[in-house]
C-alpha positions as CSV (number, residue, x, y, z in Angstrom):
1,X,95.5,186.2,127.8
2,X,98.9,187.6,127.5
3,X,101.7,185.2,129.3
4,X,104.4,188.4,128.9
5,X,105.1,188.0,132.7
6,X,105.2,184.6,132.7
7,X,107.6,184.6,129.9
8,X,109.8,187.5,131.3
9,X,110.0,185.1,134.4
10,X,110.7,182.0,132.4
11,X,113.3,183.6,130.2
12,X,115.5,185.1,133.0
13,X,115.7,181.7,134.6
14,X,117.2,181.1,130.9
15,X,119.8,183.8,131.2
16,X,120.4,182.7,134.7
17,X,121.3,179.2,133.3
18,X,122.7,180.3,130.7
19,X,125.2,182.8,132.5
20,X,125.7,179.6,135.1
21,X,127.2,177.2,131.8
22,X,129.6,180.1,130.4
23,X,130.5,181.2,133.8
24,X,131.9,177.6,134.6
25,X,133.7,177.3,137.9
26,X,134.2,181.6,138.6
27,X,131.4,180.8,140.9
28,X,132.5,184.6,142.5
29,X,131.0,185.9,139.0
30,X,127.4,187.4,139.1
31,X,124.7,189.2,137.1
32,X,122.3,191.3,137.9
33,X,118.6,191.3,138.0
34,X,118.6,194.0,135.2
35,X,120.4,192.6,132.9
36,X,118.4,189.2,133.1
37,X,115.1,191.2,132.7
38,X,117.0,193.1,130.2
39,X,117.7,190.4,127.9
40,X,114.9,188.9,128.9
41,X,112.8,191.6,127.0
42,X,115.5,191.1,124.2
43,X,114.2,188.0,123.5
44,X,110.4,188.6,124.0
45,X,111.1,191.6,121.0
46,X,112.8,189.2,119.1
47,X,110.3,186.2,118.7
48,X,107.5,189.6,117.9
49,X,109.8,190.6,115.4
50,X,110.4,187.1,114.0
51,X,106.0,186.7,114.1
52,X,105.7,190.1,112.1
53,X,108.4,189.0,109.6
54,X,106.9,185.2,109.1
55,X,103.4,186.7,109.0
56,X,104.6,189.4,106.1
57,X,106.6,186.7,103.8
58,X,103.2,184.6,103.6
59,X,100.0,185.5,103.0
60,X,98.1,184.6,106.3
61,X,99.6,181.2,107.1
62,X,97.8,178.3,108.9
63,X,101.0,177.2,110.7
64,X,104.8,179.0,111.2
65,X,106.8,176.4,109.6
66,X,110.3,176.1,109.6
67,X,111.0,177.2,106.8
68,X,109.1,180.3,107.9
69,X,110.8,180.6,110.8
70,X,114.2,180.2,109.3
71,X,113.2,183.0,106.5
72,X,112.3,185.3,109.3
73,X,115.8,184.7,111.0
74,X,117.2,185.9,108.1
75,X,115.4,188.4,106.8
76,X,117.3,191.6,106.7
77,X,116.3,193.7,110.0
78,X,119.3,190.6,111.0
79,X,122.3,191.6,109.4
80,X,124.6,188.9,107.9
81,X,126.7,187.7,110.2
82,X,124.7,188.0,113.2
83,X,121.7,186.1,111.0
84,X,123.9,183.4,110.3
85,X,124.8,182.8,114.3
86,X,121.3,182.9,114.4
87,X,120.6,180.5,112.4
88,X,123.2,177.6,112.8
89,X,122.4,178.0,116.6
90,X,118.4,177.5,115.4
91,X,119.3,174.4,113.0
92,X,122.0,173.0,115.5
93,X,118.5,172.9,118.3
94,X,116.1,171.6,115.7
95,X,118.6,168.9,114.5
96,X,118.9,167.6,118.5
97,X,115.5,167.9,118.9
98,X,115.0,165.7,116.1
99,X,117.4,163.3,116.6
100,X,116.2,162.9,120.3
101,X,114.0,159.7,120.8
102,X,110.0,160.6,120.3
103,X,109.2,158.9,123.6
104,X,111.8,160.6,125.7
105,X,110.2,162.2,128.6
106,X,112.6,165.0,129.0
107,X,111.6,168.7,128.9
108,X,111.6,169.7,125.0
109,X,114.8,172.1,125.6
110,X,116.7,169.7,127.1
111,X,116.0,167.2,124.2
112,X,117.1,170.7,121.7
113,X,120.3,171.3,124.1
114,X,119.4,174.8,124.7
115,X,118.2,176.9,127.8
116,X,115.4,178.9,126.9
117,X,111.9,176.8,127.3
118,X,110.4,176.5,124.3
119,X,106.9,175.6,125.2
120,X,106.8,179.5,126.5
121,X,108.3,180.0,123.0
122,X,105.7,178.8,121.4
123,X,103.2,180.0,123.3
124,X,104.6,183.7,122.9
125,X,104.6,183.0,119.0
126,X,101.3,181.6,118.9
127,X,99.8,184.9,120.7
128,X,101.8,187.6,118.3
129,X,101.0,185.3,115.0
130,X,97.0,185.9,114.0
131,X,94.6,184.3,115.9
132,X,93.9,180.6,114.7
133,X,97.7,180.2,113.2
134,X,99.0,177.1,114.9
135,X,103.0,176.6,115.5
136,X,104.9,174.0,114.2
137,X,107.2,172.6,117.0
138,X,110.7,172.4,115.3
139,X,109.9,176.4,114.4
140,X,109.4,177.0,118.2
141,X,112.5,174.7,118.9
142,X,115.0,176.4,115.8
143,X,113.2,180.0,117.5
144,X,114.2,178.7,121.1
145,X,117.8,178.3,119.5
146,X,118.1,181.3,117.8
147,X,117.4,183.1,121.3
148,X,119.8,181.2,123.1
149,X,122.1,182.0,120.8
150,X,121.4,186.1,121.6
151,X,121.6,185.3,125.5
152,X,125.0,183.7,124.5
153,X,126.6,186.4,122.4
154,X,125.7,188.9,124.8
155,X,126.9,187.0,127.9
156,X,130.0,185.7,126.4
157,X,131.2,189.4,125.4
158,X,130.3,190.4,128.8
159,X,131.8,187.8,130.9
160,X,135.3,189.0,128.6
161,X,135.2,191.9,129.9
162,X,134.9,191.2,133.5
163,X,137.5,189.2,133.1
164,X,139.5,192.5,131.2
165,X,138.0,194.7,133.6
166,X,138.8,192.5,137.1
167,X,134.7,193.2,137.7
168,X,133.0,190.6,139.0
169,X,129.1,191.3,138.2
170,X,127.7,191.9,134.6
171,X,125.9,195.3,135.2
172,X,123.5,196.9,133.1
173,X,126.6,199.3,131.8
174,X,128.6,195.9,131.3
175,X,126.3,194.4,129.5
176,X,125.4,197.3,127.1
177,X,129.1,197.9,126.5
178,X,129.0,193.9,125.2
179,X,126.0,195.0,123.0
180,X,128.0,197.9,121.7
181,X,131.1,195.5,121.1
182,X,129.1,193.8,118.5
183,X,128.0,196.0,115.7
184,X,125.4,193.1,114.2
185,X,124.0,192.5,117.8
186,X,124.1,196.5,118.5
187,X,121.8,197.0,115.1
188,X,119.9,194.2,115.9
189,X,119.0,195.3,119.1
190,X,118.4,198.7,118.7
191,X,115.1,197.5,116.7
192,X,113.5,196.4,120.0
């Protein structure tokens, strides 16, 4: 059973959040529904391309660890720079998750401080990992960081230049010119 539309769904409400936080006050700022199924399809490619990198680097693994996860992030279809955002973003969600109380009944992203739910992370992982591989839930939570992350990088460039621009919606033009902007983000991106 493929949750794709589900997911698409969830993670726009992410970018939609996400866009609301770096926004701040400029409530007269908007985005549109492109971009946010856009990047929403951004992050879907990315947490395939992180399960066909974890699956390669061991040989049929029982769970996606951490450490597996964090090996994907970096392997090098991420270049440098743009794995290493990746990464501290991943390790800064795993280490709040972690240091969040075990019996605290809040929603898993709010105990990783991050936007994008991870429980449709997981479940994305589990269905592009082979069948019977189980997820470890600080991978899904460092994986749920690592995607904010992209939202953020590309949202942050892209709000810039609204501001430069005097524009007042992120357009599907605005937000590729963002993408283009960043030449890690561009290469990355150009592999979905």
């Amino acid at each position: 059973m493929s949750t794709a539309p589900d997911s698409t769904i969830q993670f726009q409400k992410a970018v939609l959040d996400e866009f609301t936080t770096l926004r701040g006050d400029r409530t007269d700022l908007r985005i549109s529904k492109d971009v946010k199924i856009a990047l929403s399809n951004i992050l879907l490619c990315f947490l395939r391309n992180l399960c066909h990198a974890a699956s390669n680097a061991e040989s049929a693994p029982k769970t996606l660890t951490l450490q597996a996860a964090e090996k994907a992030v970096k392997d090098e279809s991420v270049s440098g720079k743009l794995a290493l955002q990746l990464h501290e973003r991943g390790d800064l969600a795993t280490k709040t998750f972690t240091a969040s109380q075990a019996g605290d009944r809040q929603r898993l992203e709010v105990r990783a401080g991050v936007v994008v739910p991870v429980a449709k992370v997981k479940r994305v992982l589990k269905e592009c990992l082979p069948e019977g591989t189980r997820v470890a839930q600080n991978a899904a939570v460092y994986a749920a960081g690592s995607s904010n992350e992209i939202i953020n990088l590309v949202l942050r460039e892209a709000l810039e230049q609204l501001h430069r621009n005097k524009k007042k919606t992120i357009s599907v033009a605005t937000a590729q010119s963002a993408i283009d902007a960043n030449d890690s983000l561009k290469a990355f991106i150009s592999l979905c």
